[in-house]
Residue, then its C-alpha position, 0 to 999 in steps of 0.5 A: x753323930x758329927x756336928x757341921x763343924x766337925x764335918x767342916x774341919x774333915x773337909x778342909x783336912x781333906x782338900x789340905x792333903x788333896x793339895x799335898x798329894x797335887x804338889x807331889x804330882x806337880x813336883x814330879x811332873x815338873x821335873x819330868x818336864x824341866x828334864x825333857x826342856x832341859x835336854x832338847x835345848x841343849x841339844x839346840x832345839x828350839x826353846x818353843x819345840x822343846x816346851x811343846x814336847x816336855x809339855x805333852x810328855x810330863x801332862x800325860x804323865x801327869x794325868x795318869x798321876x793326879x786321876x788315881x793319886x791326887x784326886x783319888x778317881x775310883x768310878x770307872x764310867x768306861x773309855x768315853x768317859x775317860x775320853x771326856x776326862x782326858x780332853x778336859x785335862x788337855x784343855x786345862x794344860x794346854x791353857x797353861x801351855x800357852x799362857x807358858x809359851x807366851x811368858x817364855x817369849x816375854x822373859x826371852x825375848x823381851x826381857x834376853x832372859x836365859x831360856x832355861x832361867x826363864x822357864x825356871x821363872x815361870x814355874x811357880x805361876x802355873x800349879x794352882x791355875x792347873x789344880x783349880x781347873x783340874x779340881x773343878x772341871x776336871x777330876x770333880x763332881x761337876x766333870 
């Protein structure tokens, strides 16, 4: 029989490689989303419709990867319920998108920032306000 502390520690284990396995997906979404940004700014769409299409493209992407990988969803409670699920995963992404629009705007055109520096910028803020609404009201025990 385990002790708490011994139940505690497996826990903490268990979020610490949650946390690994939703650095991955981020890392794959990022680059999934800088390439979509990348290519559109270059081809000269603006810096804003470019977010907004690598942003939808990489948060599709992205929730098939954390709802089996990440967060390891095995209940299936049929389509209304993954309908919920998906609606509150775009209500955390989409909180990112504009708290990302709104610091792209502020780099570039406050700071003259280059739109694919600033966006560079902006990457390290946003994974752990995404994992700990994702984690919570997401893909946890209280969604």
């Amino acid at each position: 029989m385990e002790d708490a502390a011994t139940q505690a520690a497996g826990g903490r284990r268990a979020q610490i490689f949650e946390f690994v396995r939703f650095a991955m997906v981020g890392g794959t979404s990022s680059a999934v989303f800088l390439g979509v940004y990348a290519g559109l700014v270059s081809l000269g769409v603006p810096y804003g419709i470019a977010q907004t299409v690598a942003f939808v493209t990489s948060a599709l992407s992205g929730y098939l990867l954390h709802r089996h990988f990440t967060f390891r969803v095995a209940h299936d409670e049929g389509g209304a319920a993954r309908g919920a699920q998906l609606a509150r995963w775009f209500g955390v992404q989409g909180s990112a998108m504009v708290l990302n629009l709104v610091g792209l705007w502020l780099l570039i055109e406050g700071a003259g920032a280059d739109e694919i520096v600033a966006q560079l910028v902006l990457f390290p803020l946003i994974p752990l306000y995404t994992y700990f609404l994702s984690r919570r009201h997401v893909f946890g025990a209280a969604s």
